[in-house]
C-alpha positions in Angstrom: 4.1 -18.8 -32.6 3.0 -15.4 -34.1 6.0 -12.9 -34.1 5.8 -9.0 -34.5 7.9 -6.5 -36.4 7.8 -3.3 -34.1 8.8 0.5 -34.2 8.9 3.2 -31.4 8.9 7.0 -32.8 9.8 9.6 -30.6 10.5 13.4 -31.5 14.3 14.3 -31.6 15.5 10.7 -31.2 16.4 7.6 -33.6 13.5 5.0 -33.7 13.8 1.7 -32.3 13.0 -1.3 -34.0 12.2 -4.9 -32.8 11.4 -8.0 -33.8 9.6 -10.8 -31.2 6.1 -12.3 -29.8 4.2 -10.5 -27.9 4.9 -11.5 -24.6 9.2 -10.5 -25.7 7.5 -6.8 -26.6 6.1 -6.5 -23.3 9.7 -7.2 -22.0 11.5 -4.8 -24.2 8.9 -1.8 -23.8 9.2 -2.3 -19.8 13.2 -1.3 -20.6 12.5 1.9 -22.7 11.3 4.2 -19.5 8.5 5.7 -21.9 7.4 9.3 -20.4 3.9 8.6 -18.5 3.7 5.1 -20.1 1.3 2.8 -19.3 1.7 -0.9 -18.2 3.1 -2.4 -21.2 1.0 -4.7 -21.3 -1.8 -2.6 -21.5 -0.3 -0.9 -24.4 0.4 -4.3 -26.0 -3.4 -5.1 -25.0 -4.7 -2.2 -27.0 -2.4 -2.8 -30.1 -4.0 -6.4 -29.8 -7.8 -5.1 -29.9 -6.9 -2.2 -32.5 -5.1 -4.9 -34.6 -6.3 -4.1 -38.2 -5.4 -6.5 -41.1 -1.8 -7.3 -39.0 -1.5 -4.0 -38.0 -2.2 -1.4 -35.5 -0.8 1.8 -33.9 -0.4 3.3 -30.3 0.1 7.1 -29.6 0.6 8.4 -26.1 0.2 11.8 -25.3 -0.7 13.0 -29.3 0.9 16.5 -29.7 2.3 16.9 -26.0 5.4 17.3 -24.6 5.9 13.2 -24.1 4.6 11.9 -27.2 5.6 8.4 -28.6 4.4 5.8 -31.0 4.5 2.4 -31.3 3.4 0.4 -34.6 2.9 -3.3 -34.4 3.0 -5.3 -37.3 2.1 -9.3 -37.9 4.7 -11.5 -39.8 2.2 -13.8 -41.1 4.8 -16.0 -42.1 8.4 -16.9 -41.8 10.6 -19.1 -43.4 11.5 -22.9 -41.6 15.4 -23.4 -40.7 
């Protein structure tokens, strides 16, 4: 299983931070009633297809009153238990 390291930026308020596959980020953006936010899995689509060298970056709304970003990094490894 690939896992993620996530962070949501919005102006004026604490990022978030997670940690999951793919399918657990779709989950947890669905519960962060983003301002004029796509399907999340759209936006986890496009982070997919911009993914460059196990990362990639979503803005929404650039420089308008509902911006956000999300950054999506790969773990390309983890350690067994």
């Amino acid at each position: 299983m690939t896992v993620y390291l996530w962070a949501l930026y919005r102006p004026r308020i604490e990022p978030k931070k997670g940690f999951g596959d793919l399918g657990y980020l779709i989950r947890w953006l669905e519960k962060q009633r983003l301002p004029g936010e796509a399907p999340s899995d759209w936006v986890v689509m496009l982070l997919k297809i911009a993914e460059n060298d196990g990362r990639s970056v979503y803005v929404h709304d650039k420089g308008g009153p509902d911006e956000w970003t999300l950054t999506l990094n790969r773990v390309d490894a983890l350690p067994r238990c």
